[in-house]
KOLDREN-971260 format. One record per residue: residue in one letter; y, x, z of N, C-alpha, C, O in turn. Coordinates in steps of 0.001 Angstrom, whole numbers, plus 500000, padded with zeros to 6 digits. Last residue first. Layout:
# KOLDREN-971260
aYXZYXZYXZYXZ
...
This chain:
# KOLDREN-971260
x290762335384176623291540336206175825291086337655175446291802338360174735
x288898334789178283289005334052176777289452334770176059288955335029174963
x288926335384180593288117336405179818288373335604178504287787336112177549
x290755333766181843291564334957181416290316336015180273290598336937179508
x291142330263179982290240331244180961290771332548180906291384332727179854
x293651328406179174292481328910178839292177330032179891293069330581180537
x295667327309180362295208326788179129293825327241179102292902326432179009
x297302328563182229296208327662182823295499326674181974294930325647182345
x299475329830181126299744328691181068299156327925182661299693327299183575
x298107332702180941299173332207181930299650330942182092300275330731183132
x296896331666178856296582332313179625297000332129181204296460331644182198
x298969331060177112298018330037177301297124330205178277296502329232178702
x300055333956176793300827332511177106299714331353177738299837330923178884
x298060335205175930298310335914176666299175334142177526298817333514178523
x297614333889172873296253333793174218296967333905175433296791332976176221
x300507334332171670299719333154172049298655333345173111298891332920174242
x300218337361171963300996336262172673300623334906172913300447334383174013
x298054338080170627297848338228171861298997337503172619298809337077173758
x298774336316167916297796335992168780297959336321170134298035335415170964
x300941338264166807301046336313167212299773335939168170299962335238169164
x299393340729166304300612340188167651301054339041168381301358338757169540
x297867339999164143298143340430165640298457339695167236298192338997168215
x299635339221162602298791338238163015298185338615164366298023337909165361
x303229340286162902302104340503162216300756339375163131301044338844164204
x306228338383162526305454339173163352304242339310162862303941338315162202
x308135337434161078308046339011160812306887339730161639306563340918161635
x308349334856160829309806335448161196309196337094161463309921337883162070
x306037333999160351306916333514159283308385334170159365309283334143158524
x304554334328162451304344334841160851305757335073160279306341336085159892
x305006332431164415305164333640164693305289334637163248306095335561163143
x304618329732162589305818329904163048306032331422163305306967331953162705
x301525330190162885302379330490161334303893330788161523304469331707160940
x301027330097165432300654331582164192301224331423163040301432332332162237
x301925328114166324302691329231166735302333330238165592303108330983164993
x299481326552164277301329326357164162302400327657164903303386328107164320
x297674327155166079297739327491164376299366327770163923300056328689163481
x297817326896168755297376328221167684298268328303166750299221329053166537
x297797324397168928299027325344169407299000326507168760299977327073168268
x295688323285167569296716322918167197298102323538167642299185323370167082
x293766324353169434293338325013168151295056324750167377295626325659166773
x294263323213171762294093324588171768294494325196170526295243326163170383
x295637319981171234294905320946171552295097322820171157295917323389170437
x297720318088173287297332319636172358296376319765172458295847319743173570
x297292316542176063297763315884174265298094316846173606299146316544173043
x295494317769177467294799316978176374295625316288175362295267315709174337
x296531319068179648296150317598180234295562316657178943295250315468179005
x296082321847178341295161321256179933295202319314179823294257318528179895
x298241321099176678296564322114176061295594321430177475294622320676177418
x300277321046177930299649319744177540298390319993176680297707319133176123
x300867323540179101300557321956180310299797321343179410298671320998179769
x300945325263177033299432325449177996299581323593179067298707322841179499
x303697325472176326302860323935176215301508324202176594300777323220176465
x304519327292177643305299325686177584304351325076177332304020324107178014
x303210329324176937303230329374177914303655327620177902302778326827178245
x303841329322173891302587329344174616302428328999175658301469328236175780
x306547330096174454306454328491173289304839328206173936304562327104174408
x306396332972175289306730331275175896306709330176175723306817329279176558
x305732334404172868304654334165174547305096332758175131304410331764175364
x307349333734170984305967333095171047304651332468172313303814331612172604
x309215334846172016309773333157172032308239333447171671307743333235172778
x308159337654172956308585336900173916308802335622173559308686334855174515
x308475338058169877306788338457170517307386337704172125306509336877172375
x311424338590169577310502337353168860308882337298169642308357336202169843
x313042340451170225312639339050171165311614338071170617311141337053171123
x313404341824168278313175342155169795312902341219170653312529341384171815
x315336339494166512314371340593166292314844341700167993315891342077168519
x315619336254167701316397337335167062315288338778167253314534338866168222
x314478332793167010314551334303167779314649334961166912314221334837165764
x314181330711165603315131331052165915315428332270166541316570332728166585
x311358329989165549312009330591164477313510330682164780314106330738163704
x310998329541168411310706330592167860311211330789166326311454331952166005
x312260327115168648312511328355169437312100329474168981312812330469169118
x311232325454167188312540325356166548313167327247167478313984328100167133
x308491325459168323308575325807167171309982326379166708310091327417166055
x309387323782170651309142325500171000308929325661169564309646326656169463
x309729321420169328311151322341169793310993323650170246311873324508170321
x307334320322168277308497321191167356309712321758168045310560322442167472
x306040319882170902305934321199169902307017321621168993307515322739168867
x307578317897172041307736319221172695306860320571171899306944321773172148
x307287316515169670308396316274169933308801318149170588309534319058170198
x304311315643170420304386316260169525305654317266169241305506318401168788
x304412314742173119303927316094172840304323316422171619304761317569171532
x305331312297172122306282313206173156305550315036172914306103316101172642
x303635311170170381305305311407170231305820312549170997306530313480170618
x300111312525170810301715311387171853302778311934170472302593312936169781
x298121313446168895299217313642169906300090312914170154300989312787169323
x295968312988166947295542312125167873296883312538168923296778311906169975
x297756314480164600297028313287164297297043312688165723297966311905165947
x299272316515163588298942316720164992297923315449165176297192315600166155
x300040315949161220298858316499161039298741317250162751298202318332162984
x302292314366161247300755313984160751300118314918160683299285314778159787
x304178315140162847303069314367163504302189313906162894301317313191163389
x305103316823161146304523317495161982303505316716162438302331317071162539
x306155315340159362305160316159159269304485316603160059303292316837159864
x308100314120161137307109313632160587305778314134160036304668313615160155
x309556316127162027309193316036162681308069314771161997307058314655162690
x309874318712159455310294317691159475309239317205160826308140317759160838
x310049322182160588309314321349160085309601320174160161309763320032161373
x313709324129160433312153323481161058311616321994160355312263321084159838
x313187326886157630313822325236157934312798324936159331311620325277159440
x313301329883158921312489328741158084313463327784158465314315327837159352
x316114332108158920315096332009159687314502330283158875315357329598158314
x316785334958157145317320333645157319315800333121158134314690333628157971
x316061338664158587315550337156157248315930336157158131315709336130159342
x317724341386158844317312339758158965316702339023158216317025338851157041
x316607344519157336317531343097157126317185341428157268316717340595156492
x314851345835157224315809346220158441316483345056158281316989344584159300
x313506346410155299312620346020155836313576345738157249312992345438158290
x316159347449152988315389346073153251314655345078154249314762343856154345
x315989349873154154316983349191154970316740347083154303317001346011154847
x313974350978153463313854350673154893314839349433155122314711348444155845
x314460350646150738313223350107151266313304349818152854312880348812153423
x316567352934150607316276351191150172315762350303150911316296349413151572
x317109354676153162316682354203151812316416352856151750316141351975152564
x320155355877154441318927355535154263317608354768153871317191354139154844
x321144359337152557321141357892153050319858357032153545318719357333153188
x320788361674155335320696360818154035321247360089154160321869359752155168
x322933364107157419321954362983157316322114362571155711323047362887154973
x322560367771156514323389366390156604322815364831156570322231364476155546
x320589369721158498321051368968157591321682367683157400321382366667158027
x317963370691160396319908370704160539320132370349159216319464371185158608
x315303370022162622316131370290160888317704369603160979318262368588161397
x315691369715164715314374370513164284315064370578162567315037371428161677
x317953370252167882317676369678166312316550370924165697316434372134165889
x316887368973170714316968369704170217317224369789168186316423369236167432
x317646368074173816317235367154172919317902368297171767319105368556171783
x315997369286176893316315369278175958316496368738174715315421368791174118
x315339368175180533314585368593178576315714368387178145316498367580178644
x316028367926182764315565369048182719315139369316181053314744370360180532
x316857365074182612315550365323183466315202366761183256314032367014183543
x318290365950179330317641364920180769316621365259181484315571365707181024
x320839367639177569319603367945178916319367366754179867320000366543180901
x321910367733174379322106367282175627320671367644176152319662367873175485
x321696368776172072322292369782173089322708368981174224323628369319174968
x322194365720170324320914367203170171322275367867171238323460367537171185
x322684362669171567322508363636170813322303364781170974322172365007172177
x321276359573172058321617360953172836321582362071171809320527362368171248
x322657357001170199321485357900170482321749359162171217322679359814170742
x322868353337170805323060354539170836322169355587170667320978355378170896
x323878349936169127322457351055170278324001352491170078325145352594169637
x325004347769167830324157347744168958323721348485169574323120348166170600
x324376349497164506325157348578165499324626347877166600323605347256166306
x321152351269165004322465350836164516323343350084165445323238349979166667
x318133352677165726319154352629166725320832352429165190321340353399164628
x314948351704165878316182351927165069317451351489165945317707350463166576
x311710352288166799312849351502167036313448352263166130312927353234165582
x308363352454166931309230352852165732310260351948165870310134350861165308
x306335351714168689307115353142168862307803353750167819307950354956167619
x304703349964165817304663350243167116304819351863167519304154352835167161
x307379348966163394306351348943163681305911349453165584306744349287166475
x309985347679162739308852348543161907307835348555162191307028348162161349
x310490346158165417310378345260163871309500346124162535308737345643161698
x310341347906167757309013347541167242309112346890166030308082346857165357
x313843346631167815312937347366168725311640347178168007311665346077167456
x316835347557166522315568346870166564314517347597167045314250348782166845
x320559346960166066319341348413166089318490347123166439318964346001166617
x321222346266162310321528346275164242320387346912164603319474347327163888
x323579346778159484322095346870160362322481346892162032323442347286162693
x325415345067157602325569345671158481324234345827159821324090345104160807
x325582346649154064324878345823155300325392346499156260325751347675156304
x326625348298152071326480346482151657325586345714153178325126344576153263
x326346350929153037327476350497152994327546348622152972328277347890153640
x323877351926154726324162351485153575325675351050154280326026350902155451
x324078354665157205323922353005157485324563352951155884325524353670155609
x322554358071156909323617357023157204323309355347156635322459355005155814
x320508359413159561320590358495158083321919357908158206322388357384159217
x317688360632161508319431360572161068319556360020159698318710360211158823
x315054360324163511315677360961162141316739359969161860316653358745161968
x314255361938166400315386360536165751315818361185164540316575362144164392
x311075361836167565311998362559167002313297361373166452313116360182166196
x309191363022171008309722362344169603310666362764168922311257363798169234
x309335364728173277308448365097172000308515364432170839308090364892169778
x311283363785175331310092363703175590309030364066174419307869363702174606
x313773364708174188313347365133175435311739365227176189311197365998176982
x313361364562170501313677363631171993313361365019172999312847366075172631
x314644366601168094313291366127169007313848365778169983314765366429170484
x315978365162165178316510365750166553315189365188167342314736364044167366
x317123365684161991316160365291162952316259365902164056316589367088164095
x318697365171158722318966365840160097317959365148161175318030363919161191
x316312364439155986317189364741156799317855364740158480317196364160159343
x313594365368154999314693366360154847316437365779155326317474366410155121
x311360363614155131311357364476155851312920365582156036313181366331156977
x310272360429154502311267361122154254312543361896155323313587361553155877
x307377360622152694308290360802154364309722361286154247310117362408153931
x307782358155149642307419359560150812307931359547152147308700358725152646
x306199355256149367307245356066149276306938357231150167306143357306151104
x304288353029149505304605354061148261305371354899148611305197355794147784
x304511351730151433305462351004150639305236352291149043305841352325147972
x302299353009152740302029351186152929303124351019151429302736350355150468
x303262355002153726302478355426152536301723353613152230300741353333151542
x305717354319155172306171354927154314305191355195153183305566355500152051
x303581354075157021304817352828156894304851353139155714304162352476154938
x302355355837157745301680355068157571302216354116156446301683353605155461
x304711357349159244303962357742158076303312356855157385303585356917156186
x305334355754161232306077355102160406305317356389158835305500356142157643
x303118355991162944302870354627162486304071354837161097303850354230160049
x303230358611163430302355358332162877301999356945162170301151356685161316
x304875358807165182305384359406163300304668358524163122305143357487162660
x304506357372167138305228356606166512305903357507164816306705357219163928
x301231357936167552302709357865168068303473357127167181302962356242166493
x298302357798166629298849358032167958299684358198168490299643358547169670
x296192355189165453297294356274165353298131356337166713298488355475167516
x294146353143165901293155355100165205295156355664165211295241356839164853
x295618350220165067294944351286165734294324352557165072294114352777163879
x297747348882164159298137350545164257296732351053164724296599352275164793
x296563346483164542297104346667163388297766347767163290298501347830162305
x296035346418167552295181346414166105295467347162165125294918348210164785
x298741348629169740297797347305168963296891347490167365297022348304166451
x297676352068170861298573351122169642297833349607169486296650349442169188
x298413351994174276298053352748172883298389351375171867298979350301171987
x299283353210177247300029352533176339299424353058174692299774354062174072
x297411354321178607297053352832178436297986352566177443297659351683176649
x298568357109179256297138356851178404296966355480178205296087355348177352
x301450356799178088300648357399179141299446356814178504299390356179177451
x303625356250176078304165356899177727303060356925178651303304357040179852
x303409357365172974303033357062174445303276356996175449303098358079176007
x306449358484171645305287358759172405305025357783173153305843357236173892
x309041357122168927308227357408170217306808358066169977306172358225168935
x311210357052166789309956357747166727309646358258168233309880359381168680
x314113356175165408313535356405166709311936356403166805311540355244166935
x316317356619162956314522356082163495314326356943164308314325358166164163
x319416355426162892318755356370163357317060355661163676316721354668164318
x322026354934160979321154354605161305319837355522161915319356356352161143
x325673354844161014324953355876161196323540354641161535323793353622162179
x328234354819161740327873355122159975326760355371160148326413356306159427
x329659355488163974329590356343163221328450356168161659328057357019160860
x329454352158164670330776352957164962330626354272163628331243354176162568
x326829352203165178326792351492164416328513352296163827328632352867162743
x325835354746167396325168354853165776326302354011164984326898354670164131
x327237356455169378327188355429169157327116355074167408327978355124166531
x325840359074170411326811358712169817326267357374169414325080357174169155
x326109360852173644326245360022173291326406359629172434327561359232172591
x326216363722175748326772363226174804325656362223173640324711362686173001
x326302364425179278325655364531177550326277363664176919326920362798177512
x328758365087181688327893364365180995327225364659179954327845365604179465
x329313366600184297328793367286182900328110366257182153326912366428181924
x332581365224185200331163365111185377330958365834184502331873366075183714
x335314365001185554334969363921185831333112364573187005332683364533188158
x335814366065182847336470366398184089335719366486185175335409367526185756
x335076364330180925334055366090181469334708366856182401334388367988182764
x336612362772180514335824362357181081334802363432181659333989363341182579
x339422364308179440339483364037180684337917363506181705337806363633182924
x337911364940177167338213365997177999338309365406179215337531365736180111
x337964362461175941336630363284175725337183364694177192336370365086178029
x340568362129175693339680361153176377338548362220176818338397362665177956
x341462364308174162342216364287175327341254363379176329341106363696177509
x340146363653171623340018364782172302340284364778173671339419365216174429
x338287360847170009339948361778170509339591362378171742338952361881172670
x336587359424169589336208361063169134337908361723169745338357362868169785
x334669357045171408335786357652170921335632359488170210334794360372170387
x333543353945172439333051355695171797334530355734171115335228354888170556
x333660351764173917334297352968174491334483354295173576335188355286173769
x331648349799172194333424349865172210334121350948173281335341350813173375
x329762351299173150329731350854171586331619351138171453332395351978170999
x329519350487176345329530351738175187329774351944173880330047353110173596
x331491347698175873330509348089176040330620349629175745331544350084175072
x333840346222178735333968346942177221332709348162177411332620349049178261
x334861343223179736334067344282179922333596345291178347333154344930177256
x338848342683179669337224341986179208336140343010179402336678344086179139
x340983343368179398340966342196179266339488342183178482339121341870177350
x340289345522181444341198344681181733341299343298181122341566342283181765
x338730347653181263337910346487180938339146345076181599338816343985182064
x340214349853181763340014349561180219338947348511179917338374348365178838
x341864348398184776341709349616183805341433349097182166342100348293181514
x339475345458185404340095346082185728340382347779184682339472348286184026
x336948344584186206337966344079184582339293344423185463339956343593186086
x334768345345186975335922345535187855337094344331187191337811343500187749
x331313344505186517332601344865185542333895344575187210333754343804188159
x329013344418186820329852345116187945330837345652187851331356346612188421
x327720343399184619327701342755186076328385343297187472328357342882188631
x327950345509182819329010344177182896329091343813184121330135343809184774
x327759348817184682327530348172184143328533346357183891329508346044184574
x329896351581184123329356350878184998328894349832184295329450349667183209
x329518355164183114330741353864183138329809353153183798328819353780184174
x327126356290180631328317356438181720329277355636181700329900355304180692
x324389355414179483325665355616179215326706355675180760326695354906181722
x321156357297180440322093356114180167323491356496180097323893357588180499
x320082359491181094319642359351179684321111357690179452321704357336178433
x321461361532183575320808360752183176320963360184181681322012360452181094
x320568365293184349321526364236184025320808363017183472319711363184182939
């Protein structure tokens, strides 16, 4: 059976039935009434599904590798999944693993430890914001739950206990940050010194792009803010060093590690026709 939600996708919304007045996501289908739940196993042997944000519920998603090239950037390297980064996590903030509540091994050898969602926030799920092969499945996501079968595996519970709560700390490290003021465009142009107006103009708006990106997308508004202005890195009103710096602080400043800001940046500038591919 397959790992995705059942029903059809927007782009092939009918809006028709229970998307009558509008396409209605998994999120907004989950139901616990009985008679629904029955009629849809009519249907099919589907697995079961629960929609985290709906049930109270925050879940760490703890990947594998998906093959020998996918290994950890810098700033994880020497670790080899995704316990392993959020162990790390957990001995970065002081705090323990926190091992004792309800956990369910993926299909593929990971694990989704169970938590309920604080009451004073409302968390959305996030891809890599912890760290690398450490998503969170809240408002917004789902998680396949234990006694379902994909592809022939099993999603199994390794400790049965009532989820926690889930702690402070995470759910700190889980909570948007208001995104920077953008830089007064005066400022900017003094210390771009020898750049056109216009270039300068087309930096602060891939700037205004990236501190505006929403978590899962942020390592993409950097690649592209890169990618945008590789033209004027080549024709000379940027330079190299001046796209850098500023994406690296802009990339910083909304959660991404120095890392990461870089291989986007190079990777962008790269692809631009900014810089050479062995540069990077």
């Amino acid at each position: 059976m397959a790992e995705g939600p059942a029903g059809h996708p927007e782009h092939n919304c009918p809006r028709t039935g229970r998307c009558a007045d509008g396409h209605r996501i998994p999120e907004q289908r989950a139901t616990r009434a009985a008679e629904n739940i029955r009629a849809c196993w009519q249907q099919a042997p589907y697995n079961v599904g629960i929609a985290t944000g709906p049930a109270n519920l925050v879940v760490i998603d703890l990947d594998l590798p998906k093959d020998d090239n996918d290994t950890a950037p810098p700033e994880w390297a020497g670790l080899a999944d995704g316990l392993d980064v959020f162990a790390a996590l957990c001995e970065r903030a002081g705090e323990p693993l926190p091992t004792e509540s309800y956990t369910v091994r993926t299909r593929r050898g990971g694990q989704h430890l169970y938590f309920t969602a604080p009451a004073e926030k409302r968390l959305r799920s996030t891809a890599d914001v912890l760290g690398w092969k450490v998503d969170t499945r809240a408002w917004g996501g789902y998680v396949v739950a234990a006694g379902s079968v994909v592809g022939g595996a099993p999603y199994e519970i390794i400790h049965d206990a009532p989820p926690a709560p889930l702690p402070a700390w995470l759910g700190d490290l889980l909570t948007p940050q208001p995104a920077p003021a953008p830089m007064p465009l005066a400022e900017l142009s003094a210390r771009m010194r020898n750049a056109t107006s216009y270039s300068t103009a087309a930096l602060r708006g891939e700037l205004e792009k990236v501190l505006s990106a929403r978590q899962g997308g942020r390592n993409r508004a950097v690649y592209f803010a890169a990618y945008a202005l590789a033209r004027m890195v080549r024709n000379g009103d940027l330079t190299e060093a001046a796209v850098t710096g500023e994406l690296m602080s802009a990339g910083q400043s909304i959660g991404l590690s120095a890392g990461e800001c870089r291989t986007a940046i190079r990777s962008g500038l790269v692809r631009g026709g900014a810089l050479e591919a062995s540069a990077a």
